[in-house]
DRENGU-27291 format. One line per field, with one value per residue: residue number from 1; residue in three letters; x, y, z of N, C-alpha, C, O, CB in turn. Coordinates in steps of 0.05 Angstrom, whole numbers, padded with zeros to 5 digits, m for minus. Each point is the difference from the previous one (the first is absolute). Glycine has a CB too. Layout:
// residues N
i NUM  ...;
aa ALA  ...;
n.px X  ...;
n.py Y  ...;
n.pz Z  ...;
ca.px X  ...;
ca.py Y  ...;
ca.pz Z  ...;
c.px X  ...;
c.py Y  ...;
c.pz Z  ...;
o.px X  ...;
o.py Y  ...;
o.pz Z  ...;
cb.px X  ...;
cb.py Y  ...;
cb.pz Z  ...;
This chain:
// residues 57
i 1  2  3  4  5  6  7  8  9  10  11  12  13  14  15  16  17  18  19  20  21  22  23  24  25  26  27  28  29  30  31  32  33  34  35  36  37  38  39  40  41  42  43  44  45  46  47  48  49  50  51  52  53  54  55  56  57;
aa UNK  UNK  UNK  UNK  UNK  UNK  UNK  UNK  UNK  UNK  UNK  UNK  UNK  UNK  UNK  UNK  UNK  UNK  UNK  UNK  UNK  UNK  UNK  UNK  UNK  UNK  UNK  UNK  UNK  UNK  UNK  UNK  UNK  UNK  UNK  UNK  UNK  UNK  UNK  UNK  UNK  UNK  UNK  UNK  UNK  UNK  UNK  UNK  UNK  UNK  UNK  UNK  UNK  UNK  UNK  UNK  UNK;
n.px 00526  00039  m00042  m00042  00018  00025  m00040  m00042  00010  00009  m00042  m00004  00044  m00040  m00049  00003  00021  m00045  m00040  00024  m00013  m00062  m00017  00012  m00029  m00072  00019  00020  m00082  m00028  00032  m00062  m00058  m00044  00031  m00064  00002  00012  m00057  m00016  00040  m00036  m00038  00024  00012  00052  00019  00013  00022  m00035  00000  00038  m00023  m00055  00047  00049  m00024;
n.py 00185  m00022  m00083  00021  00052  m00054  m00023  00023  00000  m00039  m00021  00047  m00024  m00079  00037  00036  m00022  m00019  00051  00022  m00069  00010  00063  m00045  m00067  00010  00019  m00070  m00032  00044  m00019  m00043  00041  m00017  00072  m00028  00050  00033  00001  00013  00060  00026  m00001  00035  00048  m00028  00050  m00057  00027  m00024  m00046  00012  00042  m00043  m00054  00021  m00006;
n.pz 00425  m00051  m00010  m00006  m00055  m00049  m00002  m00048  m00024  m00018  m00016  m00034  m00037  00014  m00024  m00039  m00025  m00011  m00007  m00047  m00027  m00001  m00025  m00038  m00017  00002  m00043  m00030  00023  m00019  m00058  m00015  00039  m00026  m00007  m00005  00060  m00033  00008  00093  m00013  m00018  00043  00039  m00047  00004  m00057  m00023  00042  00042  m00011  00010  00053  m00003  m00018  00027  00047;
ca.px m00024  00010  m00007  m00028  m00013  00014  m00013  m00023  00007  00006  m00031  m00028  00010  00000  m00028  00002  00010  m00008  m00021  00004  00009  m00016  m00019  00009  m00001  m00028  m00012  00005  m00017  m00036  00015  m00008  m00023  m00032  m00006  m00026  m00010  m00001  m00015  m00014  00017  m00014  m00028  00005  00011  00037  00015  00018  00024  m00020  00004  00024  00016  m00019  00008  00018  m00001;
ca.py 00012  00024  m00028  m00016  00026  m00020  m00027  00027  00006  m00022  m00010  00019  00011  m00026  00000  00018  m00016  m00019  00006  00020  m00019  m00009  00029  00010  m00011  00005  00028  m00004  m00017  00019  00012  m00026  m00007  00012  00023  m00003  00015  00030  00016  00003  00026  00021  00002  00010  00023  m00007  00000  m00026  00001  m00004  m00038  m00026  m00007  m00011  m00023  00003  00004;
ca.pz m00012  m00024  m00016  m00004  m00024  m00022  00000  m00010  m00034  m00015  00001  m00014  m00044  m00014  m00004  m00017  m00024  m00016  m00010  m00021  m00021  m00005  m00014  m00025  m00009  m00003  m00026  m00034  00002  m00010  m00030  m00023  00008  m00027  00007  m00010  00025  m00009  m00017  00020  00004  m00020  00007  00026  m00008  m00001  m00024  00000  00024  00015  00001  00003  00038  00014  00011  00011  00022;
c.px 00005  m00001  m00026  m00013  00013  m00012  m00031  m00005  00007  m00019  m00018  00011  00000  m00036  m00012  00006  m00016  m00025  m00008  00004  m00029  m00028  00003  00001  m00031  m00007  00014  m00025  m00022  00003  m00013  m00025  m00028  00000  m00027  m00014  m00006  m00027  m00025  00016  m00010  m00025  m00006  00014  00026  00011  00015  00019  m00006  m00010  00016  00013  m00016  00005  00020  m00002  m00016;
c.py 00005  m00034  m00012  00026  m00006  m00023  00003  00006  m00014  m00018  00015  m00002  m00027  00008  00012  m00006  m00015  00003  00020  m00023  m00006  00024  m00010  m00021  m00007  00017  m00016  m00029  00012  00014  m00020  m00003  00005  00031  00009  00015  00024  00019  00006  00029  00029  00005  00014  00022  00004  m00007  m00025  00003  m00009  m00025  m00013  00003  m00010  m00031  m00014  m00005  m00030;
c.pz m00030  m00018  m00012  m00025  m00032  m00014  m00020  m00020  m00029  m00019  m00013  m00024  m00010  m00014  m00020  m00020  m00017  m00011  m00024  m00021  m00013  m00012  m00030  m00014  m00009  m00030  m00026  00003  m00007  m00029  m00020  00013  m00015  00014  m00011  00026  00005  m00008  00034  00011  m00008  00009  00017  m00007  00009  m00034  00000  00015  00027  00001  00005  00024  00023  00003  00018  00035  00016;
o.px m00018  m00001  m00006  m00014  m00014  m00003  m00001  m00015  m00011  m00003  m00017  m00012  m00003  m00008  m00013  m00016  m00001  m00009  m00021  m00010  m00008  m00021  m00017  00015  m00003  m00013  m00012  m00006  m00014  m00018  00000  m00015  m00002  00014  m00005  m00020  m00018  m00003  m00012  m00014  m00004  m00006  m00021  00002  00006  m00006  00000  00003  00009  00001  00000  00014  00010  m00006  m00002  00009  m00004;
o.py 00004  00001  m00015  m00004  00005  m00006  m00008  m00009  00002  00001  m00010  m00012  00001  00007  m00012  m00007  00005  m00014  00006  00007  00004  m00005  m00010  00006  m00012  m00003  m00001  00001  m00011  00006  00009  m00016  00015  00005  00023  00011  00012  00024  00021  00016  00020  00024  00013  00016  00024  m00017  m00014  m00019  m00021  m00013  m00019  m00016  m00004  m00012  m00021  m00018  00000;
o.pz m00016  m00025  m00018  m00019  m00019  m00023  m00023  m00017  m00022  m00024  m00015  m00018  m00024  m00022  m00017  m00018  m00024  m00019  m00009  m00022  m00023  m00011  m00015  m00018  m00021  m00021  m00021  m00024  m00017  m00015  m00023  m00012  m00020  00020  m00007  m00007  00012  00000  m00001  00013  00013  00002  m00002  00019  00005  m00016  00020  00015  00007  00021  00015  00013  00022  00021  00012  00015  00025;
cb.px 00006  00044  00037  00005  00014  00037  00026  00023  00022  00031  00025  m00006  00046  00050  00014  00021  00032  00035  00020  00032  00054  00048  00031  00006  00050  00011  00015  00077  00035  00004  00052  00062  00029  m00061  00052  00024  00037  00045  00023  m00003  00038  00028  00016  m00003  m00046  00004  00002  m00011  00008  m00008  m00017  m00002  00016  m00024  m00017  00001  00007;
cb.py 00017  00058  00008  m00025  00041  00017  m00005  00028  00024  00003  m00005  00049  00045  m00048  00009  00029  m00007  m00012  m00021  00040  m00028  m00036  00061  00029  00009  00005  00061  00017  m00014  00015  00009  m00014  m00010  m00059  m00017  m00059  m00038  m00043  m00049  m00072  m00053  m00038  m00046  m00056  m00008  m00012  00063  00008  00061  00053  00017  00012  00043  00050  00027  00046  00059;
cb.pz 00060  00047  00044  00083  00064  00047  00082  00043  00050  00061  00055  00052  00022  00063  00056  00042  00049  00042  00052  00049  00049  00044  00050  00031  00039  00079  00053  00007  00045  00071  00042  m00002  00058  m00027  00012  m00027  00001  m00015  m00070  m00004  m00020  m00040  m00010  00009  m00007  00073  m00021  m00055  m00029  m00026  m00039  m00060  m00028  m00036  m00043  m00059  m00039;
C-alpha cells in the first residue's frame, strides 16, 4: 500500500511541479500583454490591481 501512496505522490509534486513552471512563465508573459481591457475593469469599478488579479486568476 505504502508503494502505490509513493507512486501518487510522486506523479502529484511531478505534476505540480510543472504547473507552477508553466504559472510562472504565463504571468511574466501578461507582463507584455495589451491591457487595453483594463479599462472594461474600471467601468465595473475594479481598481488596477483588481484587474490584474482578475487576469491572473
Amino acid at each position: 500500500m505504502s508503494n502505490i501512496y509513493e507512486k501518487i505522490s510522486g506523479l502529484a509534486k511531478g505534476y505540480a511541479d510543472n504547473l507552477k513552471v508553466i504559472i510562472g512563465s504565463r504571468l511574466e508573459e501578461m507582463k507584455c500583454d495589451d491591457t487595453s481591457h483594463y479599462l472594461i475593469y474600471r467601468v465595473l469599478g475594479a481598481q488596477l490591481e483588481e484587474g490584474r488579479l482578475i487576469d491572473e486568476y
